[in-house]
Structures are given as C-alpha cells and as structure tokens.
PDB file of N, CA, C and O in Angstrom:
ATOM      1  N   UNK A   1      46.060  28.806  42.512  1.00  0.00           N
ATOM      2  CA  UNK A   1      44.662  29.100  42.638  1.00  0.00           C
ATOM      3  C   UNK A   1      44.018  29.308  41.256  1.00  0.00           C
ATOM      4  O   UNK A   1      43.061  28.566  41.034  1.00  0.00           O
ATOM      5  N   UNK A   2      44.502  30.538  39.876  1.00  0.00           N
ATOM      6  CA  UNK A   2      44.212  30.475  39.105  1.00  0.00           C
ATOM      7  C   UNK A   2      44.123  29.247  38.149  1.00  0.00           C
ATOM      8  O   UNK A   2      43.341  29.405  37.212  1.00  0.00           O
ATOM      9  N   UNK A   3      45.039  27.573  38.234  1.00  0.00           N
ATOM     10  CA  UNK A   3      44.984  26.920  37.834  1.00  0.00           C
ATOM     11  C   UNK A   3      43.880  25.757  37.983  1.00  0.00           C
ATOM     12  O   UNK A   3      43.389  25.078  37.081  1.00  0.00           O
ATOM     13  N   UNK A   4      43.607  25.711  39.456  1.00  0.00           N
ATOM     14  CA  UNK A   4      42.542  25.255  39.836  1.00  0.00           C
ATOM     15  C   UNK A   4      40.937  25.506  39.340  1.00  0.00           C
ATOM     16  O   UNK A   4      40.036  24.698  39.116  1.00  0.00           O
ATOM     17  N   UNK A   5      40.982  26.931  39.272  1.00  0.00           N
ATOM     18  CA  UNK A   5      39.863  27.642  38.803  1.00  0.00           C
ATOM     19  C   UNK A   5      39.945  26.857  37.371  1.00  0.00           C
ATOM     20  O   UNK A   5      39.082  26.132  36.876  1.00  0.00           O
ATOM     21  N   UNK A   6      41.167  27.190  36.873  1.00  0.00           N
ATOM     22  CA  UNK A   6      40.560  26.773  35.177  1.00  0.00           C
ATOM     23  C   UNK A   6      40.643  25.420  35.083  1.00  0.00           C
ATOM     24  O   UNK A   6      40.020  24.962  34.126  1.00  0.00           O
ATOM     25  N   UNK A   7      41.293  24.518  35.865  1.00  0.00           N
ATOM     26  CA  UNK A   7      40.876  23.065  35.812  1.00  0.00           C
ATOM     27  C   UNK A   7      38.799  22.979  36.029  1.00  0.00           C
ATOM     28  O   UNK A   7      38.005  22.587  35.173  1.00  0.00           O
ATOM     29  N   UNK A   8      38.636  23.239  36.742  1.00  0.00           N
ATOM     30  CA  UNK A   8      37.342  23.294  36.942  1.00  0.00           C
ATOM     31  C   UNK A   8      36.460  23.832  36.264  1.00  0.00           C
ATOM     32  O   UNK A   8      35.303  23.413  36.248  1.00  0.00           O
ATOM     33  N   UNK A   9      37.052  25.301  35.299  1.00  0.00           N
ATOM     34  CA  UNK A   9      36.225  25.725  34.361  1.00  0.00           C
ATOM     35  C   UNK A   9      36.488  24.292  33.183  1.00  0.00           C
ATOM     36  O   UNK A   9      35.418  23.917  32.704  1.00  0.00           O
ATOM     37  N   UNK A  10      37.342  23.740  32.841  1.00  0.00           N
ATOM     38  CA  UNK A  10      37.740  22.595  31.730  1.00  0.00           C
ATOM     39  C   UNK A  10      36.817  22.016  31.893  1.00  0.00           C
ATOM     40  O   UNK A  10      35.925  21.953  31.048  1.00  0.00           O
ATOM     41  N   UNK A  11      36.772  21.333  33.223  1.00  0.00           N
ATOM     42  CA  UNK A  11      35.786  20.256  33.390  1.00  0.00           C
ATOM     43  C   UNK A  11      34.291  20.480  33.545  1.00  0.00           C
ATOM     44  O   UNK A  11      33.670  19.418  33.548  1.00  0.00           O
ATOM     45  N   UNK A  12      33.542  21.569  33.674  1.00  0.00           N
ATOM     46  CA  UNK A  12      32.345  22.062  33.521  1.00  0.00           C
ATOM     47  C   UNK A  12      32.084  21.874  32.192  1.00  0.00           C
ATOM     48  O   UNK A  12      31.033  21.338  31.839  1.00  0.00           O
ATOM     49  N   UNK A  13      33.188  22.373  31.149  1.00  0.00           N
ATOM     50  CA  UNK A  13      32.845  22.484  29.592  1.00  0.00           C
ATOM     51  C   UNK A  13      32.611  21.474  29.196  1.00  0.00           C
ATOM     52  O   UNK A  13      31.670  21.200  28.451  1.00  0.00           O
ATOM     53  N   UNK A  14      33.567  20.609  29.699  1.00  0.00           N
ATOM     54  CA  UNK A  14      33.439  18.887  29.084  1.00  0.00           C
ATOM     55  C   UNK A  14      32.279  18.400  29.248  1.00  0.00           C
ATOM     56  O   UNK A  14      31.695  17.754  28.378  1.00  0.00           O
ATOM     57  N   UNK A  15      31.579  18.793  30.977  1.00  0.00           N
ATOM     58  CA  UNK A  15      30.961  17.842  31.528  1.00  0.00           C
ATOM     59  C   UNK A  15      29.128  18.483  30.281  1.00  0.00           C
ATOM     60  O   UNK A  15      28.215  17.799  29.818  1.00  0.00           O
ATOM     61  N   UNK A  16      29.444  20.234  30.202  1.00  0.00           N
ATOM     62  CA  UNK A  16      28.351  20.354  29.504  1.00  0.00           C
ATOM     63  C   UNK A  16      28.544  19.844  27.958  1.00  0.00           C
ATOM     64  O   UNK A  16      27.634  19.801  27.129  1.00  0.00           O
ATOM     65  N   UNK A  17      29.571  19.558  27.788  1.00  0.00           N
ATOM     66  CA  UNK A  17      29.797  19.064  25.964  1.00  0.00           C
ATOM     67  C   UNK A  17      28.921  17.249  26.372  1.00  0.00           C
ATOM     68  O   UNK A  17      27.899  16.759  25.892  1.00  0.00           O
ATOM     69  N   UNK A  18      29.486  16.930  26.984  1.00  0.00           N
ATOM     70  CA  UNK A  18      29.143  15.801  26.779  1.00  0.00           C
ATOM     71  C   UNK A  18      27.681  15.334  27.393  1.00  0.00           C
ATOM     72  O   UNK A  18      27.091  14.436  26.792  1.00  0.00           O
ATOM     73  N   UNK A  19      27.133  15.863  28.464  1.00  0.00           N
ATOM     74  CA  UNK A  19      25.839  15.253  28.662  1.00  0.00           C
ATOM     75  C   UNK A  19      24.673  16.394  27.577  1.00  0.00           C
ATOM     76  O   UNK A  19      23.509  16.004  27.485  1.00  0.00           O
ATOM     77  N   UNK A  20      24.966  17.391  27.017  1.00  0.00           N
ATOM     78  CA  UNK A  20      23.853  18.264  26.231  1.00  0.00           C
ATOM     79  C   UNK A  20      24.525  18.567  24.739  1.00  0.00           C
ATOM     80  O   UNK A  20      24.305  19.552  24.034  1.00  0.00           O
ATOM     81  N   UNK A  21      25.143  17.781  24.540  1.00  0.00           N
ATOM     82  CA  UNK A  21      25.798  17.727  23.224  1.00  0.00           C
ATOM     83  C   UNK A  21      25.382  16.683  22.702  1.00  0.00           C
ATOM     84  O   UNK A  21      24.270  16.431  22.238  1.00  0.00           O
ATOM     85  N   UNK A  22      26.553  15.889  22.802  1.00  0.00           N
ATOM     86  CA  UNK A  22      27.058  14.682  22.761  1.00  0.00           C
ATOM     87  C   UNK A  22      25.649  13.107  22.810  1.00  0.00           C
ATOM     88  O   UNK A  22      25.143  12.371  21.963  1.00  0.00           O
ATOM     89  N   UNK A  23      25.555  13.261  24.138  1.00  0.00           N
ATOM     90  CA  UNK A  23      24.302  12.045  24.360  1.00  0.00           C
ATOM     91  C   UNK A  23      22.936  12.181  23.791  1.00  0.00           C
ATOM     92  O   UNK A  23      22.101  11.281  23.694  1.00  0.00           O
ATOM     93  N   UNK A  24      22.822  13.377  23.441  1.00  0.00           N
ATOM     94  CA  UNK A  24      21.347  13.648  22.894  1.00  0.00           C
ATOM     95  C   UNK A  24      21.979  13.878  21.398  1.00  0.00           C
ATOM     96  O   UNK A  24      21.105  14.561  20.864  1.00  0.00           O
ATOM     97  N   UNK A  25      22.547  13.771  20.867  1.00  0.00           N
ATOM     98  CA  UNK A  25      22.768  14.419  19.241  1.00  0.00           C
ATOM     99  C   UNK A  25      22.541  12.176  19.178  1.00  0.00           C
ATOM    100  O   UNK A  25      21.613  11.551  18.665  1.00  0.00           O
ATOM    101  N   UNK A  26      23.698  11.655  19.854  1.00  0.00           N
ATOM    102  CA  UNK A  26      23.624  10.125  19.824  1.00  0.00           C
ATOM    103  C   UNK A  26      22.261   9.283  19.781  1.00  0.00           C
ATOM    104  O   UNK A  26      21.997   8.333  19.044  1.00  0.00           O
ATOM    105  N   UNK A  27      21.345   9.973  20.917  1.00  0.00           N
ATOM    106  CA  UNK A  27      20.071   9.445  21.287  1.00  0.00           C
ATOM    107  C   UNK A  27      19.509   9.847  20.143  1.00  0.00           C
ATOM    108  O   UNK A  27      19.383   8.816  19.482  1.00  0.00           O
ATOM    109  N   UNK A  28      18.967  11.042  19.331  1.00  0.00           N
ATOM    110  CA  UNK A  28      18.323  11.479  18.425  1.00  0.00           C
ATOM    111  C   UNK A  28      18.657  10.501  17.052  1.00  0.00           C
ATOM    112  O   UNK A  28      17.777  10.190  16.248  1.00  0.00           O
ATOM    113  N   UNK A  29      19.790  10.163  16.958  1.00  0.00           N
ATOM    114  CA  UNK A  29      20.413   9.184  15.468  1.00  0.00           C
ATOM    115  C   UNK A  29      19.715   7.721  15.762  1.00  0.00           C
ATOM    116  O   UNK A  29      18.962   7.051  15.055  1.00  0.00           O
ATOM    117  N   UNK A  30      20.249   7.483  17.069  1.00  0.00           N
ATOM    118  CA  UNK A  30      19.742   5.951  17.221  1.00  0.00           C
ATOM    119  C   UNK A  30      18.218   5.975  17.172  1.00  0.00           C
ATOM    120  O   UNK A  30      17.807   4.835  16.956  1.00  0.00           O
ATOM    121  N   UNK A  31      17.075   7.007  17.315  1.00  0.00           N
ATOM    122  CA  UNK A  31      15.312   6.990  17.043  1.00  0.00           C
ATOM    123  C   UNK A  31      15.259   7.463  15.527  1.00  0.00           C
ATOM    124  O   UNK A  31      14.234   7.134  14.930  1.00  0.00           O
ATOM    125  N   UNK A  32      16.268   8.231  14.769  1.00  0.00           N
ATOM    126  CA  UNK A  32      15.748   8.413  13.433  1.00  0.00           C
ATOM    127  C   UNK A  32      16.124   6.992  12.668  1.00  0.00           C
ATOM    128  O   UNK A  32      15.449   6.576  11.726  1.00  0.00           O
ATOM    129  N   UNK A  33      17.436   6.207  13.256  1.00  0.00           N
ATOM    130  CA  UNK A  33      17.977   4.981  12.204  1.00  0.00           C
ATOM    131  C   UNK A  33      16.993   4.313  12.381  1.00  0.00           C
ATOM    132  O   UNK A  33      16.625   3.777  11.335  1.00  0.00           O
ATOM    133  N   UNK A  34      15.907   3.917  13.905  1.00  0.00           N
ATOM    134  CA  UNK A  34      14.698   2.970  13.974  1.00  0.00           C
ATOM    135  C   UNK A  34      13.630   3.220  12.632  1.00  0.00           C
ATOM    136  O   UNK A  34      13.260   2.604  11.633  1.00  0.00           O
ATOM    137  N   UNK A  35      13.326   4.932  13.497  1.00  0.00           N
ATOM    138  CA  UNK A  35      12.409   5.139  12.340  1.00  0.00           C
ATOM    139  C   UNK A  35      12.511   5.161  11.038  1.00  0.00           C
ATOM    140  O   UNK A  35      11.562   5.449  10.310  1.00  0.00           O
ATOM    141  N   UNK A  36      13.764   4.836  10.587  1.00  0.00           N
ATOM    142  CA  UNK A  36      13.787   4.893   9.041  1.00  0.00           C
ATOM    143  C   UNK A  36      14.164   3.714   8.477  1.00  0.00           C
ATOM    144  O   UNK A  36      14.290   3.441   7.283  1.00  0.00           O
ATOM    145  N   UNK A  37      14.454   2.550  10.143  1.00  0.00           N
ATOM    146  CA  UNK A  37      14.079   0.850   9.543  1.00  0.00           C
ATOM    147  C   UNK A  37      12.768   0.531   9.296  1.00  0.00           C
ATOM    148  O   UNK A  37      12.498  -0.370   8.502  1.00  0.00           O
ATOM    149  N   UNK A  38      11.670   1.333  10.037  1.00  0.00           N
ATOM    150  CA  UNK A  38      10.476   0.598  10.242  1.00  0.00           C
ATOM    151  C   UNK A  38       9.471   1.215   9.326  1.00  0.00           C
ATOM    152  O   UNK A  38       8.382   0.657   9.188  1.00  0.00           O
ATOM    153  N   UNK A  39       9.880   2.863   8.376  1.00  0.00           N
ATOM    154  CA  UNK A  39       9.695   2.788   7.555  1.00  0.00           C
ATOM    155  C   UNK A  39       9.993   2.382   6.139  1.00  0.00           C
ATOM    156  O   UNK A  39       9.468   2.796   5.105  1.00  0.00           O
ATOM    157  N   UNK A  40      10.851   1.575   6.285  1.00  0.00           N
ATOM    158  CA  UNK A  40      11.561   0.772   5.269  1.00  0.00           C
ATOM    159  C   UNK A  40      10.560  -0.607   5.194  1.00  0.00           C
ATOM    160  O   UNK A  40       9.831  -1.001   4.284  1.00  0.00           O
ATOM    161  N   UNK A  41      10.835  -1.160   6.521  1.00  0.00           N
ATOM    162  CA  UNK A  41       9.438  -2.340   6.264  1.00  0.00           C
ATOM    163  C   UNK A  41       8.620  -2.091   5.817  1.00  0.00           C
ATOM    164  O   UNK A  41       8.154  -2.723   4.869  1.00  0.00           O
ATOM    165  N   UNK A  42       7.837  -0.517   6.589  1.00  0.00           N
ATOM    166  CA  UNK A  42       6.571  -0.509   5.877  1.00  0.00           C
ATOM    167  C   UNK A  42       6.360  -0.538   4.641  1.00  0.00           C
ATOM    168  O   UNK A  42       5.372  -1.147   4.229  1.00  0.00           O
ATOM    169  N   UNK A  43       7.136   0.041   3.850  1.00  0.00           N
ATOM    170  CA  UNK A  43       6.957   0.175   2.123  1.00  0.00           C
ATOM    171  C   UNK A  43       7.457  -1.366   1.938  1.00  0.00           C
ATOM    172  O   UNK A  43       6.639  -1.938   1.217  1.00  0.00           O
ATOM    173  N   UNK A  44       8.267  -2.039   2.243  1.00  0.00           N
ATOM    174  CA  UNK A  44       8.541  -3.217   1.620  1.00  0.00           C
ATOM    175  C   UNK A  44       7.155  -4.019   2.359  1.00  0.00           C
ATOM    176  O   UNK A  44       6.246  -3.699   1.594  1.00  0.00           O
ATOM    177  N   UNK A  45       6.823  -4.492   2.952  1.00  0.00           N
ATOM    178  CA  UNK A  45       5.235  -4.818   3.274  1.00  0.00           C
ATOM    179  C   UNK A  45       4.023  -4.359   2.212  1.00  0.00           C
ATOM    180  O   UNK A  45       3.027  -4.974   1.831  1.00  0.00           O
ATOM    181  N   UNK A  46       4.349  -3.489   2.006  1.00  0.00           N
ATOM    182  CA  UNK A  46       3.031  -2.239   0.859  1.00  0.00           C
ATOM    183  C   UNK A  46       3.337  -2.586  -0.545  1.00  0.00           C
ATOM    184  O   UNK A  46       2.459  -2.693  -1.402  1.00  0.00           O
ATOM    185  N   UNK A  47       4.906  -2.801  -0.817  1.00  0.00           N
ATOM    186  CA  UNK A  47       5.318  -3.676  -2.159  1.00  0.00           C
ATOM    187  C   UNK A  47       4.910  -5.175  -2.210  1.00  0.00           C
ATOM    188  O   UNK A  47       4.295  -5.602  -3.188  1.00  0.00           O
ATOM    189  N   UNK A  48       5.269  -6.031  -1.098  1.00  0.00           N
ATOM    190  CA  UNK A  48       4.445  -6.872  -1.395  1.00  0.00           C
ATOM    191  C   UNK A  48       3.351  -7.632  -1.618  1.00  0.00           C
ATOM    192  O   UNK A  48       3.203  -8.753  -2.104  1.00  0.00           O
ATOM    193  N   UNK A  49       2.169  -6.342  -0.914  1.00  0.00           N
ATOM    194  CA  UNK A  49       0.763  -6.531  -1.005  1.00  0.00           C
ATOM    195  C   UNK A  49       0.317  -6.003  -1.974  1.00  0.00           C
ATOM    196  O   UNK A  49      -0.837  -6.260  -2.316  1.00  0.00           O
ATOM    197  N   UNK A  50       0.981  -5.256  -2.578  1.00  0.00           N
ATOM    198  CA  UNK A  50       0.851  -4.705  -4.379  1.00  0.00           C
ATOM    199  C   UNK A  50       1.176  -5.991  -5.236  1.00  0.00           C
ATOM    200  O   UNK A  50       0.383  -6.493  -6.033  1.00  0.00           O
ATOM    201  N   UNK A  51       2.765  -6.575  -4.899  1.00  0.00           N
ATOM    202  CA  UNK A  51       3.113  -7.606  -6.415  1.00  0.00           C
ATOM    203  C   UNK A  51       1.931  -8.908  -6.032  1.00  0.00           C
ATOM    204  O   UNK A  51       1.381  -9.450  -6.990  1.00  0.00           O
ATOM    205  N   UNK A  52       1.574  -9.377  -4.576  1.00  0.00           N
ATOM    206  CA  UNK A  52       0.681 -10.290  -4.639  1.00  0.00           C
ATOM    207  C   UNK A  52      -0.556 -10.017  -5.216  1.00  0.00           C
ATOM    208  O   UNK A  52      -1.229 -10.911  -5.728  1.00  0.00           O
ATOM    209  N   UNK A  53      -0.889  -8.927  -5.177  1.00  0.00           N
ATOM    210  CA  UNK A  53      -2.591  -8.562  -5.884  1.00  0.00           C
ATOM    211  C   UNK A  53      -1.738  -8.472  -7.289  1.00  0.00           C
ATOM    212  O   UNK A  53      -0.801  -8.714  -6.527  1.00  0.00           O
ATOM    213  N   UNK A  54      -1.289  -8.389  -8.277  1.00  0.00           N
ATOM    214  CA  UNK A  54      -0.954  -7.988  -9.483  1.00  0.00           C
ATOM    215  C   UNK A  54      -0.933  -9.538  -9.565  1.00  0.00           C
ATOM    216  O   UNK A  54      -1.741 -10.114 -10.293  1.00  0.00           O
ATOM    217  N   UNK A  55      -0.060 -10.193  -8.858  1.00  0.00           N
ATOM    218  CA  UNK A  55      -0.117 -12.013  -9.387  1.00  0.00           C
ATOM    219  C   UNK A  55      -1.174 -12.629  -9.247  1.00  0.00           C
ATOM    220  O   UNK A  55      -1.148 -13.829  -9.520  1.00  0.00           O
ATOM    221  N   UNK A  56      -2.241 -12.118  -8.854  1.00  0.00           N
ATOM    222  CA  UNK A  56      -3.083 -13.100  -8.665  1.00  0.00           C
ATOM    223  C   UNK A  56      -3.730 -13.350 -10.044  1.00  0.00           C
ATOM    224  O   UNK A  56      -3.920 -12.541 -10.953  1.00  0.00           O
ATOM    225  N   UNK A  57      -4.010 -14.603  -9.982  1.00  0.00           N
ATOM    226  CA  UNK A  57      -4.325 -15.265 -11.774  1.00  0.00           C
ATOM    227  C   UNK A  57      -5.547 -14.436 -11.937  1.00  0.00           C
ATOM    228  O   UNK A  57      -6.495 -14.362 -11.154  1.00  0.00           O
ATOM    229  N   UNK A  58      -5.392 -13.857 -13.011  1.00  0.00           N
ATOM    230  CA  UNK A  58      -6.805 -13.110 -13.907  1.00  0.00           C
ATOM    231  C   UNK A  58      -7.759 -14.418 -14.225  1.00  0.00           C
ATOM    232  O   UNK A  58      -7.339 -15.569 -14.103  1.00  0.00           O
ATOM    233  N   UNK A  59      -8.924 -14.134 -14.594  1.00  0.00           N
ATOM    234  CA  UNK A  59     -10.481 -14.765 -14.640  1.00  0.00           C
ATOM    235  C   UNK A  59      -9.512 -15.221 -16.036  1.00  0.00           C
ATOM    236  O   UNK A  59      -8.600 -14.406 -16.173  1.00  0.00           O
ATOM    237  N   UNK A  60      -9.486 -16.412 -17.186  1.00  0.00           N
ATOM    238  CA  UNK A  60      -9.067 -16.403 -18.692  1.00  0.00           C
ATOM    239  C   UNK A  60     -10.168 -15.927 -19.513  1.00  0.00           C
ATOM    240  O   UNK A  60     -11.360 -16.183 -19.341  1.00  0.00           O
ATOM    241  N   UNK A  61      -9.628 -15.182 -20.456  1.00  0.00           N
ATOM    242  CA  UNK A  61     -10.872 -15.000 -21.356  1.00  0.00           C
ATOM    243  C   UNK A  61     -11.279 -16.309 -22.299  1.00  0.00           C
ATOM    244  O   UNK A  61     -10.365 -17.026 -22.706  1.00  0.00           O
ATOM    245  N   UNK A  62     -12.319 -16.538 -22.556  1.00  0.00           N
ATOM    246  CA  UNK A  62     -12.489 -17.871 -23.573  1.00  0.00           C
ATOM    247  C   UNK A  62     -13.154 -16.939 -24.258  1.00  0.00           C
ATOM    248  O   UNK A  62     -13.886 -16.064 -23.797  1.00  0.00           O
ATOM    249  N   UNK A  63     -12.706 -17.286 -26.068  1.00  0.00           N
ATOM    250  CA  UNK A  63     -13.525 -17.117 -27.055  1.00  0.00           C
ATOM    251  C   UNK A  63     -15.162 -17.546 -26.992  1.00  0.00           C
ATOM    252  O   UNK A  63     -15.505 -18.451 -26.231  1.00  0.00           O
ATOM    253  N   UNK A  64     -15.780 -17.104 -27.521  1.00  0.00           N
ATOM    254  CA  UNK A  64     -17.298 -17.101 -27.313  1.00  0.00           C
ATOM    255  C   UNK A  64     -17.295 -17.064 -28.949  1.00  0.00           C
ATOM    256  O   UNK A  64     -16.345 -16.651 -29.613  1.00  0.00           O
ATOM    257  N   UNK A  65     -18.730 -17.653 -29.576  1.00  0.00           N
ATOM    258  CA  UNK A  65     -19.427 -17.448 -30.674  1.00  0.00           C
ATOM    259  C   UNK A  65     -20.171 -16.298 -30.760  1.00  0.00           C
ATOM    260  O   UNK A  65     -20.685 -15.654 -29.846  1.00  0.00           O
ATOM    261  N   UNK A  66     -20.178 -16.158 -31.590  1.00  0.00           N
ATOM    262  CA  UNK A  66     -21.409 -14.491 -31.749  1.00  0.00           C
ATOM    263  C   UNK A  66     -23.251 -15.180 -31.158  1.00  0.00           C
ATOM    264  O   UNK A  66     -24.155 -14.559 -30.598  1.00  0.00           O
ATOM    265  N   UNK A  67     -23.200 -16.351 -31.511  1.00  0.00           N
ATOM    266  CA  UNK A  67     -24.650 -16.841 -30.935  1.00  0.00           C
ATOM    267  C   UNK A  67     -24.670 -16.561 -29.289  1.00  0.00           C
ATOM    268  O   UNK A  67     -25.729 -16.321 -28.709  1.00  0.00           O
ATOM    269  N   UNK A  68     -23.888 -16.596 -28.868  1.00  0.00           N
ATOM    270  CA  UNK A  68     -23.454 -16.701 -27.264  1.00  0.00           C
ATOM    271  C   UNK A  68     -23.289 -15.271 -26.914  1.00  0.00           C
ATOM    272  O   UNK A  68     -23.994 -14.797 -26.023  1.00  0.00           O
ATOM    273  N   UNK A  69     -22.365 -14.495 -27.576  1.00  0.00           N
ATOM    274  CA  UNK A  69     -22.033 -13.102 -27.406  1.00  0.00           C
ATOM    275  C   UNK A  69     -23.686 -12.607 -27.308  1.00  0.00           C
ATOM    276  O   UNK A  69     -23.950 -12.207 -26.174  1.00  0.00           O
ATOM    277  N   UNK A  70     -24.834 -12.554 -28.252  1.00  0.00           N
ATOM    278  CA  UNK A  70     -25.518 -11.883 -28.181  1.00  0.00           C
ATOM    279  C   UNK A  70     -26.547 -12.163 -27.253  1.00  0.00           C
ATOM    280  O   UNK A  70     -27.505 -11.479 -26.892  1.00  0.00           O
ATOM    281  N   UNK A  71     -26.169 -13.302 -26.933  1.00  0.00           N
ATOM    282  CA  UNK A  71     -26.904 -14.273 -25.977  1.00  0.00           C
ATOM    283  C   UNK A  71     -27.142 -13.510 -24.304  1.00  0.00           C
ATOM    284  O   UNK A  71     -28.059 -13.126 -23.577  1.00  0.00           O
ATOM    285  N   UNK A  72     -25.917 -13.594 -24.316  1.00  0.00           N
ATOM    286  CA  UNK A  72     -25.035 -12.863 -23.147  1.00  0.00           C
ATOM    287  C   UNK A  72     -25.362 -11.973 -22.660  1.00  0.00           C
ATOM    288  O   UNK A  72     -25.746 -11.731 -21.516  1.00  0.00           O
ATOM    289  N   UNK A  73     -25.105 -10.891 -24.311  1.00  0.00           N
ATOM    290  CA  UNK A  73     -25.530  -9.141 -24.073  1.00  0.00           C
ATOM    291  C   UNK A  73     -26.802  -8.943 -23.638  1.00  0.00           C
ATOM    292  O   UNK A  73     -27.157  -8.087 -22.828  1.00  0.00           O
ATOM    293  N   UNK A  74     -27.585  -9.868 -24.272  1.00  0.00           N
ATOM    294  CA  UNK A  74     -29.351  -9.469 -24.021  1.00  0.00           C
ATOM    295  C   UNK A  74     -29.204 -10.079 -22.334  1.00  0.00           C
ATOM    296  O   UNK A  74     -29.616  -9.327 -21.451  1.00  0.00           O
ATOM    297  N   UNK A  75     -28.973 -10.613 -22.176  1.00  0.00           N
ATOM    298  CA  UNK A  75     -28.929 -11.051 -20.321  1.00  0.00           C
ATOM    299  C   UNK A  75     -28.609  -9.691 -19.761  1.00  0.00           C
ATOM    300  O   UNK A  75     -29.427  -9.008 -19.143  1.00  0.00           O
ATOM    301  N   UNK A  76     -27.646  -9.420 -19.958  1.00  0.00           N
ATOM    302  CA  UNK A  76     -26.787  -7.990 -19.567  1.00  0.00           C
ATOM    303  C   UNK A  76     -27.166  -6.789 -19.323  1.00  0.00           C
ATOM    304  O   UNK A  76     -26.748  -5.782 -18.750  1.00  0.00           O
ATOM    305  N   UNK A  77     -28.701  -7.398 -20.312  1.00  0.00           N
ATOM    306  CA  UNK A  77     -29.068  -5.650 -20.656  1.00  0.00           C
ATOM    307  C   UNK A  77     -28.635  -4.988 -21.840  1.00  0.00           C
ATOM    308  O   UNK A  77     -29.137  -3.979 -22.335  1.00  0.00           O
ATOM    309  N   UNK A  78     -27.629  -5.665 -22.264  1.00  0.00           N
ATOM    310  CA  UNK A  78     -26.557  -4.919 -23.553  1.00  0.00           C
ATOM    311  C   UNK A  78     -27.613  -5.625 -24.957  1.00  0.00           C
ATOM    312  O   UNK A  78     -28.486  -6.493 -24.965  1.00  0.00           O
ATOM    313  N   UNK A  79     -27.061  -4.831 -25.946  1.00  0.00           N
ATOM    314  CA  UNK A  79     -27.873  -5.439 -27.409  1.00  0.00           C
ATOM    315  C   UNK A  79     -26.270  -5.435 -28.277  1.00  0.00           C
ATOM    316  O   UNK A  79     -25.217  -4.984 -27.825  1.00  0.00           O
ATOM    317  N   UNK A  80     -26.407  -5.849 -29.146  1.00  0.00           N
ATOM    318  CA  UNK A  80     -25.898  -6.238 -30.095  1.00  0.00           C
ATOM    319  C   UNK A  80     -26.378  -5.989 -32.113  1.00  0.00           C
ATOM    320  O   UNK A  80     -26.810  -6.783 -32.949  1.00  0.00           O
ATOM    321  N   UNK A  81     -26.000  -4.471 -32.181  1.00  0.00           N
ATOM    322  CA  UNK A  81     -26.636  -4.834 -33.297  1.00  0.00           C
ATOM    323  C   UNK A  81     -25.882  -5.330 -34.821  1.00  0.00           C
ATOM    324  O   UNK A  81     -24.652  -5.371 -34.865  1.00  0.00           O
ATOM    325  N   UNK A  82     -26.366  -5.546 -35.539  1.00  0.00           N
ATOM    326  CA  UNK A  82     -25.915  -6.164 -36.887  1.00  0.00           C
ATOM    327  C   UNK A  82     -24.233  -5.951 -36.792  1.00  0.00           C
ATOM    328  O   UNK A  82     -23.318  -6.762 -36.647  1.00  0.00           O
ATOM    329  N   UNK A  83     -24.263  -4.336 -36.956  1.00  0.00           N
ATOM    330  CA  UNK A  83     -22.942  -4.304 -37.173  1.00  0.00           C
ATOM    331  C   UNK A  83     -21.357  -4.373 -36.183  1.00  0.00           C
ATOM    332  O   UNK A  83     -20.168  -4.157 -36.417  1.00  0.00           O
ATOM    333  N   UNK A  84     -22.113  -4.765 -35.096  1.00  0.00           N
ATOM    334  CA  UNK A  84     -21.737  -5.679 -33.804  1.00  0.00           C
ATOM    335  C   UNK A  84     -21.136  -4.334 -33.145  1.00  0.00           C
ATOM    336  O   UNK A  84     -19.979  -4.313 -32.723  1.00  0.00           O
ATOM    337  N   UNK A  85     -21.965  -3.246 -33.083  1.00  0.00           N
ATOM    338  CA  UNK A  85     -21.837  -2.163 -31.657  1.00  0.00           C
ATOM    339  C   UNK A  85     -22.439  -2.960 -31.126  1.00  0.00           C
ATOM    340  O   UNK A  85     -23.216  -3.864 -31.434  1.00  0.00           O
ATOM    341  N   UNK A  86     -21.975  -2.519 -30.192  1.00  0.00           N
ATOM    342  CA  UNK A  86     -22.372  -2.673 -28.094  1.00  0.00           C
ATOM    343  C   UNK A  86     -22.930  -1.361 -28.006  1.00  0.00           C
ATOM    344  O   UNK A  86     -22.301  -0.312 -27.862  1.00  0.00           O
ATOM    345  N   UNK A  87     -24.899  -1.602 -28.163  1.00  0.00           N
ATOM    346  CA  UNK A  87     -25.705  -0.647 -27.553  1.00  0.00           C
ATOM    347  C   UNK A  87     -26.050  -0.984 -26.058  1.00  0.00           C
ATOM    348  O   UNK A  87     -25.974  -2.133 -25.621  1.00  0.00           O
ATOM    349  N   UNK A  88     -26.466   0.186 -25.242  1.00  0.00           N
ATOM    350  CA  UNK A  88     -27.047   0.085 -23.857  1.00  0.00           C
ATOM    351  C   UNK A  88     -28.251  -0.405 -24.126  1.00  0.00           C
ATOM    352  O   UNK A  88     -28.788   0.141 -25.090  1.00  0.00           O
ATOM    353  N   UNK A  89     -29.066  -1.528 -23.433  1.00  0.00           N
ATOM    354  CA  UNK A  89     -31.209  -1.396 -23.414  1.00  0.00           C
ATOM    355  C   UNK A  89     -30.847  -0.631 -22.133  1.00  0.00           C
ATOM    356  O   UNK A  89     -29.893  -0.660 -21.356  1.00  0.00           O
ATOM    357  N   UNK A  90     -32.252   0.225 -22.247  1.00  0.00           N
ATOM    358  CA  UNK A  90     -32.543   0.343 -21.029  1.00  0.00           C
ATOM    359  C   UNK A  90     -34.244   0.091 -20.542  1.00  0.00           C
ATOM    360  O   UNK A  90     -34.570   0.198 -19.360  1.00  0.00           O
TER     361      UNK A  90
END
C-alpha cells in the first residue's frame, strides 16, 4: 500500500515537472529565438537602407570661375566681396 502511494506521489511530480516546467521554459525559448531572428532582420533591413542612401552618387562638384561664382551668389542672395567672403544680402 505504502508503495503504491509513493508510485503515485512519483508520478504526480513528474507529471507536474513536465507539463509546468519543462513545456513552458521550451515554449518561452522557441518565442524569444523568433523574436531575436526577426529582430535581427530588422537591423539588417535598417543597415541596408542606411549603406543604399550613403551609395547613392553625390550631385559632382564642377569647378566654376569666379565670374560665375559671383554670378551665382548674387542669384542666391549671397554677395561676394573683393576679398572673396561669402556675405548674406538681405
């Protein structure tokens, strides 16, 4: 009789080790490994919408003449004086 009893206490322990232990410690790993694939994409997605804006070809600068430069500035609003500061007009 006493053996019975503790067969049955064994198997209660097991049965609580394994469905409130065991399956939920498992379930909890397998939603953090997702979530920490899909925040992995996300930054690799966010890296590559960074290196594509950094590649994109810049405007080239072309040399200009000073006839043109001041040309320019007065369009701009900007002046140009003698000693070739960049004043504001306003």
């Amino acid at each position: 009789m006493i053996k019975l009893i503790f067969y049955g206490l064994v198997v209660y322990l097991i049965y609580k080790l394994v469905f409130e232990l065991i399956i939920p410690v498992s379930k909890a790993t397998t939603q953090m490994s997702e979530k920490v694939r899909q925040m992995q994409q996300q930054q690799q997605k966010f890296q590559q919408q960074q290196t594509k804006q950094t590649a994109e070809p810049q405007k080239p600068v072309r040399p200009i003449n000073l006839i043109q430069a001041k040309f320019e500035a007065i369009e701009d609003g900007l002046f140009l004086n003698p000693m070739h500061e960049l004043f504001l007009c306003f």
